[in-house]
C-alpha positions, 0 to 999 in steps of 0.5 A: 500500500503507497504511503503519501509523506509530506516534509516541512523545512525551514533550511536548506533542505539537506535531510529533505534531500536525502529523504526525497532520494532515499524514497525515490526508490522504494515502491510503497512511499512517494513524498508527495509535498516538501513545503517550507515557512521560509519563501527563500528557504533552499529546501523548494529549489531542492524539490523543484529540482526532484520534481517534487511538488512544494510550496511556501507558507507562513506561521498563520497558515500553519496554526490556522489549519491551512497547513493541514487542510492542504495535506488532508487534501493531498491524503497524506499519511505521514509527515516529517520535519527536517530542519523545522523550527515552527511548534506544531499546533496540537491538533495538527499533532493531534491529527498525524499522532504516531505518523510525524517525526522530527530529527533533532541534532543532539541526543535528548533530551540534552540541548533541545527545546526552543530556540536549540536548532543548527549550530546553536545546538552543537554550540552548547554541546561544544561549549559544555565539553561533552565527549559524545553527541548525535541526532535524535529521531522522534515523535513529534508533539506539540512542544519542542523536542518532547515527543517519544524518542524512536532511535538515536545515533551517536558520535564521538566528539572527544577531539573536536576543535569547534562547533562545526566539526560536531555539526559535519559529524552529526549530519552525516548521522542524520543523513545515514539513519532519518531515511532509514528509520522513518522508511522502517517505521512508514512500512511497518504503518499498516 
């Protein structure tokens, strides 16, 4: 059975991209939307040039209900945030519950909650001295990097010099496992 998944981005759109590659492939799920709350964000050129079908909206559409509304209209079943900085309004968690996922750049519940996103994320953990950080893949609820934690991917950062040494490694973790798991996780969606 086809599963329709839509992404919502507010970046550049690099997990986007390695979503929209990884489902290419399989059979049983299309993304059928990408769409972001940036006009200028780099993750519509990416679906433009995957021929996927995207668009721009802004904080009112998505706590209005135009956001939902529009991805009811095109039946999809499940949603995944990358690089999303909005909150999710309840009801639209309350409407993709157990059928949206996040990909968080730490491993929480250390260095999340709002306004921890990007380089300020890998910033903290930087700045702490921690010998260890990840990404984190979970359940999307209506606050900030609270929902259940589905699978988390660890690297060593022991040796590092910076902020943007932790976050190449952290990336490369997100591109290998968000693919992965939310195609297990889609498939398994009966």
């Amino acid at each position: 059975m086809l599963k329709k998944v839509a992404i919502l981005s507010s970046g550049s759109g690099s997990n986007a991209q390695a979503l929209i590659t990884h489902f290419a492939s399989q059979d049983n799920i299309e993304v059928v939307f990408v769409g972001s709350n940036r006009a200028s964000a780099g993750v519509l050129e990416k679906a433009r040039h995957s021929e996927v079908h995207h668009g721009h909206f802004t904080k009112e559409d998505l706590n209005n209900g135009t956001v939902l509304g529009a991805l009811e209209k095109l039946e999809v079943d499940w949603v995944l945030l990358a690089g999303f900085l909005l909150r999710i309004p309840i009801e639209f968690c309350r409407r993709y519950q157990g059928r949206i996922l996040n990909i968080h750049p730490s491993l929480l519940p250390k260095y999340g909650g709002k306004g921890m996103y990007g380089i300020r994320t890998h910033e903290a953990v930087f700045q702490a001295g921690e010998k260890e950080s990840g990404m984190t893949i979970h359940y999307v609820n209506e606050h900030y990097d609270d929902g259940a934690v589905v699978f988390q991917g660890r690297v060593k950062i022991d040796d590092v010099t910076n902020a943007q040494e932790i976050a190449d490694r952290v990336l490369k973790l997100e591109h290998a496992y968000y693919p992965r798991i939310s195609s297990e996780l889609i498939t398994l969606d009966k």
